[in-house]
mmCIF file of the C-alpha atoms, coordinates in Angstrom:
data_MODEL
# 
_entry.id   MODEL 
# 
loop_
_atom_site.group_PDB 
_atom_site.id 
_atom_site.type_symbol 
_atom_site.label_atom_id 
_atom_site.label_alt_id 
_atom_site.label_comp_id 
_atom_site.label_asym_id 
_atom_site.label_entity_id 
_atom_site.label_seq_id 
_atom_site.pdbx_PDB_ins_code 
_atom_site.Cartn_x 
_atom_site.Cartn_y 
_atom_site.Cartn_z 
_atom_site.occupancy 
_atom_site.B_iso_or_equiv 
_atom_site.pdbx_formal_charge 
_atom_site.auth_seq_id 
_atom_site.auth_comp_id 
_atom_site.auth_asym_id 
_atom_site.auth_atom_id 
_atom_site.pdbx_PDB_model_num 
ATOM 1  C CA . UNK A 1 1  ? 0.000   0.000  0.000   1.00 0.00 ? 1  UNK A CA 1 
ATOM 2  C CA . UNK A 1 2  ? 0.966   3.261  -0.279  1.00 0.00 ? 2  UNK A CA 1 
ATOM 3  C CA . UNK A 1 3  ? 3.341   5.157  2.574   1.00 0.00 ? 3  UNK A CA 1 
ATOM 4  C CA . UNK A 1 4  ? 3.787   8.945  3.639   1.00 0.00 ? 4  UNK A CA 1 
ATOM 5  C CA . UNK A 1 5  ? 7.117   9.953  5.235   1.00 0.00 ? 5  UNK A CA 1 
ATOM 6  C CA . UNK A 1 6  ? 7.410   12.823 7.207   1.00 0.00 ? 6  UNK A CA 1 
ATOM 7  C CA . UNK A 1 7  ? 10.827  14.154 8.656   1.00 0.00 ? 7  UNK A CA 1 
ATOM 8  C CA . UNK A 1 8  ? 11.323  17.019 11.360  1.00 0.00 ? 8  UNK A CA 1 
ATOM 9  C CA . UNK A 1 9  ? 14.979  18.513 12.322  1.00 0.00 ? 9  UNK A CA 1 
ATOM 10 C CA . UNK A 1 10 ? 16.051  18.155 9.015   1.00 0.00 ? 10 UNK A CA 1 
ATOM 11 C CA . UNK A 1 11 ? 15.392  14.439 8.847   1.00 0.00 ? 11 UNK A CA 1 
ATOM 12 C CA . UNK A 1 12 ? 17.076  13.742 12.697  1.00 0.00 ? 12 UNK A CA 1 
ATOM 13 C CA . UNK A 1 13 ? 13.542  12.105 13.338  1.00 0.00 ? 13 UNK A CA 1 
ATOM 14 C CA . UNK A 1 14 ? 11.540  10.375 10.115  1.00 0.00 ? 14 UNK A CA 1 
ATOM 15 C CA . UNK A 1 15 ? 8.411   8.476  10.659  1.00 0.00 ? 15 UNK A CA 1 
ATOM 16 C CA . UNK A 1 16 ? 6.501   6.688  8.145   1.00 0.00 ? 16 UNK A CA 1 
ATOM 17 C CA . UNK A 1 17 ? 2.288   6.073  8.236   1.00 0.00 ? 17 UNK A CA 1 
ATOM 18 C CA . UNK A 1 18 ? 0.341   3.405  6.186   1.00 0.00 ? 18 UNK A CA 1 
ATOM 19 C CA . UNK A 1 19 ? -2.886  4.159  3.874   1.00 0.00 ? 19 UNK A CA 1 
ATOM 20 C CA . UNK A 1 20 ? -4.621  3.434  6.862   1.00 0.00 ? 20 UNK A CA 1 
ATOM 21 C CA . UNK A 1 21 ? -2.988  6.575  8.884   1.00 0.00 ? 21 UNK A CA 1 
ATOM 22 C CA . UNK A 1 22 ? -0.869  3.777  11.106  1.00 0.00 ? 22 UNK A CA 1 
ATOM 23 C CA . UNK A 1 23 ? 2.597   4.474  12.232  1.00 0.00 ? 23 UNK A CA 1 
ATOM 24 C CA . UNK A 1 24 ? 4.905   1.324  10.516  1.00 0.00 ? 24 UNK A CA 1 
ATOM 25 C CA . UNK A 1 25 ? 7.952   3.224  11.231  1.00 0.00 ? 25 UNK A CA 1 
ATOM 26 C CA . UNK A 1 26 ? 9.835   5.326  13.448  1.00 0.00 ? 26 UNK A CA 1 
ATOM 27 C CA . UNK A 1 27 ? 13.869  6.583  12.864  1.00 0.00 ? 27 UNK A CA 1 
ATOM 28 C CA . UNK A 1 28 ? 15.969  8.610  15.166  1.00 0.00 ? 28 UNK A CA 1 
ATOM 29 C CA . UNK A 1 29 ? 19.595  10.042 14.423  1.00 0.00 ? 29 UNK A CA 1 
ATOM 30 C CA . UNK A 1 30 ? 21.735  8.889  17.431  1.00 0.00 ? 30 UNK A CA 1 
ATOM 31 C CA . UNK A 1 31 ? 22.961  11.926 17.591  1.00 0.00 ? 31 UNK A CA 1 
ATOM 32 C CA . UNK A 1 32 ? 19.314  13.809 18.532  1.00 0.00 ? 32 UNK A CA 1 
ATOM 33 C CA . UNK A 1 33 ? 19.828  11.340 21.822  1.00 0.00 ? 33 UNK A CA 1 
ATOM 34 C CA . UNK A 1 34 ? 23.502  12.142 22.624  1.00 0.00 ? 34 UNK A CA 1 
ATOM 35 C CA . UNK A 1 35 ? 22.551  15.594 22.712  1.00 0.00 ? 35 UNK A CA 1 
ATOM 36 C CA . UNK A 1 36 ? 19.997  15.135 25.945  1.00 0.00 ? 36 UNK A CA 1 
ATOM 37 C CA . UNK A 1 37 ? 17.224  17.558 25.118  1.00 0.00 ? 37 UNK A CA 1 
ATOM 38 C CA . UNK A 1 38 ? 14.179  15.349 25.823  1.00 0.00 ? 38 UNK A CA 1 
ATOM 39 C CA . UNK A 1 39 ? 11.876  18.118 24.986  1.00 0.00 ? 39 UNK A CA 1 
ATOM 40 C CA . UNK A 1 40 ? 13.090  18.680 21.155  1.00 0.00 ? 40 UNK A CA 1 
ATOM 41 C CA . UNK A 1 41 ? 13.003  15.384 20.913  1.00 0.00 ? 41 UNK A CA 1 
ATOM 42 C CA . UNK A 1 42 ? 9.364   14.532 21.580  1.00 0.00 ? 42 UNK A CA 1 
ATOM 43 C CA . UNK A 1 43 ? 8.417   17.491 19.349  1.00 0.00 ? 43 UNK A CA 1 
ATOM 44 C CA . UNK A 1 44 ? 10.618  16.384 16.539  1.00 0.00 ? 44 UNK A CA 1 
ATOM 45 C CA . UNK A 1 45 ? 8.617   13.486 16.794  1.00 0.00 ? 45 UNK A CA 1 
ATOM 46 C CA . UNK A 1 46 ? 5.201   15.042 16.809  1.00 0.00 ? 46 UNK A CA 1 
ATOM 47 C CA . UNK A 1 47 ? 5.994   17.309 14.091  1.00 0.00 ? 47 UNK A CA 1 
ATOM 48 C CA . UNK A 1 48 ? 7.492   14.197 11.627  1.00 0.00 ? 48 UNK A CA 1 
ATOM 49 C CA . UNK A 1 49 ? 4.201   12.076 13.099  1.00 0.00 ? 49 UNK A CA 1 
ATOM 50 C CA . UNK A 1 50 ? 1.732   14.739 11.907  1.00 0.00 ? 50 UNK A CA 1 
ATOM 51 C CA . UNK A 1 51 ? 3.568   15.639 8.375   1.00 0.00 ? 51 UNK A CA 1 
ATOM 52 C CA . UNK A 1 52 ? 3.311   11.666 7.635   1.00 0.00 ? 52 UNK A CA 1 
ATOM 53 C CA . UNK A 1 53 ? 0.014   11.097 8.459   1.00 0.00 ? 53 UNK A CA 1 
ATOM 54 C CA . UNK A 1 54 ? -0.829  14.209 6.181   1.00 0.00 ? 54 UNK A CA 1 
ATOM 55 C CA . UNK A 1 55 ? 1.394   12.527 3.323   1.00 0.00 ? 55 UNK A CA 1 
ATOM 56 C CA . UNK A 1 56 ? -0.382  9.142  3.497   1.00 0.00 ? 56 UNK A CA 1 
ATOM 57 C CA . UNK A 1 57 ? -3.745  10.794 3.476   1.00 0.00 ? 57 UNK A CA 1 
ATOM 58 C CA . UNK A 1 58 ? -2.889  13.219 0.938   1.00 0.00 ? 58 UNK A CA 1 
ATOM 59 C CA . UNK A 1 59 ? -1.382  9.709  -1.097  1.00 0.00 ? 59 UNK A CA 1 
ATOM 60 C CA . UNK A 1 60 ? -4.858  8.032  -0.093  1.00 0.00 ? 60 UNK A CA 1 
ATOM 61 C CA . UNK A 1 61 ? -6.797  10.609 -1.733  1.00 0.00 ? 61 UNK A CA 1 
ATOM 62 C CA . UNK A 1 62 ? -4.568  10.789 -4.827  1.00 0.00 ? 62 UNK A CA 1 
ATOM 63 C CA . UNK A 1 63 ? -5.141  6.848  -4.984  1.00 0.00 ? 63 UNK A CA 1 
ATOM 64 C CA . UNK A 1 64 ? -8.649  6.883  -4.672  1.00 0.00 ? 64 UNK A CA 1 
ATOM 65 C CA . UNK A 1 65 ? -9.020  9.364  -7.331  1.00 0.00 ? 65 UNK A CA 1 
ATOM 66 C CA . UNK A 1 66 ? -7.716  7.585  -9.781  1.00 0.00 ? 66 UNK A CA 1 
ATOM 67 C CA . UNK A 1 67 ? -9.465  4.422  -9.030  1.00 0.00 ? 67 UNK A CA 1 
ATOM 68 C CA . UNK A 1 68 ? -12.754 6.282  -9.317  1.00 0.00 ? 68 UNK A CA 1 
ATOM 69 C CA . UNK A 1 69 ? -12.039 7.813  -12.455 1.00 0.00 ? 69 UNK A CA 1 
ATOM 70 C CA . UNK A 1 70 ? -12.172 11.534 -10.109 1.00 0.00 ? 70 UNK A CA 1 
ATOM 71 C CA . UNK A 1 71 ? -16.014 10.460 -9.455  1.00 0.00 ? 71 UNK A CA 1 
ATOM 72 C CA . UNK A 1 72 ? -17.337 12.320 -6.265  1.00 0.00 ? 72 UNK A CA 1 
ATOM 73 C CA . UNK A 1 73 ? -18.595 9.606  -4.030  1.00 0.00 ? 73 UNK A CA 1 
ATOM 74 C CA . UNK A 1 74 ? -20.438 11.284 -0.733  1.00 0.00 ? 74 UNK A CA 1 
ATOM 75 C CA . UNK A 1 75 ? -19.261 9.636  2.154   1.00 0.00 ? 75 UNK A CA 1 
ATOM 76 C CA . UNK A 1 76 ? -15.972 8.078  1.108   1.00 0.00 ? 76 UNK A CA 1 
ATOM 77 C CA . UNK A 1 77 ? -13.632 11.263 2.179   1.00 0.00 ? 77 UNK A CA 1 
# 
C-alpha cells in the first residue's frame, strides 16, 4: 500500500504512516539522543508524526481518485 514519510529537524527524526494513517515506522539520528534535550526530541517526533500522516492521506486521496475515475462519491472522504 501506499506510505507517507514525514521528517522534522532536518530528517534527525523520520516516521513513516500506512494508507490506513498507522505508524509502521519510526527513525531517530543517534545523535538527537547524545545531545539530551528530551523536549526537542518529543516534538521532533510530533511534528514528523503529523507531516506523515498528512502525506499518506494526501497519497490516499490521490489513490482513490484515480481508481474512481475523479467520481465524487459522498461519504468516502
Amino acid at each position: 500500500g501506499q506510505r507517507g514519510a514525514g521528517s522534522a529537524g532536518g530528517g534527525m527524526v523520520t516516521v513513516t504512516a500506512d494508507g490506513r494513517g498507522e505508524i509502521v515506522a519510526v527513525r531517530i539520528d543517534p545523535e538527537v539522543i547524545q545531545g539530551g534535550d528530551l523536549e526537542m526530541l518529543q516534538d521532533l517526533i510530533v511534528a514528523a508524526t503529523n507531516e506523515a500522516l498528512r502525506r499518506s492521506r494526501d497519497l490516499l486521496t490521490t489513490e482513490m481518485g484515480r481508481l474512481t475515475g475523479g467520481l465524487n462519491l459522498p461519504g468516502l472522504f
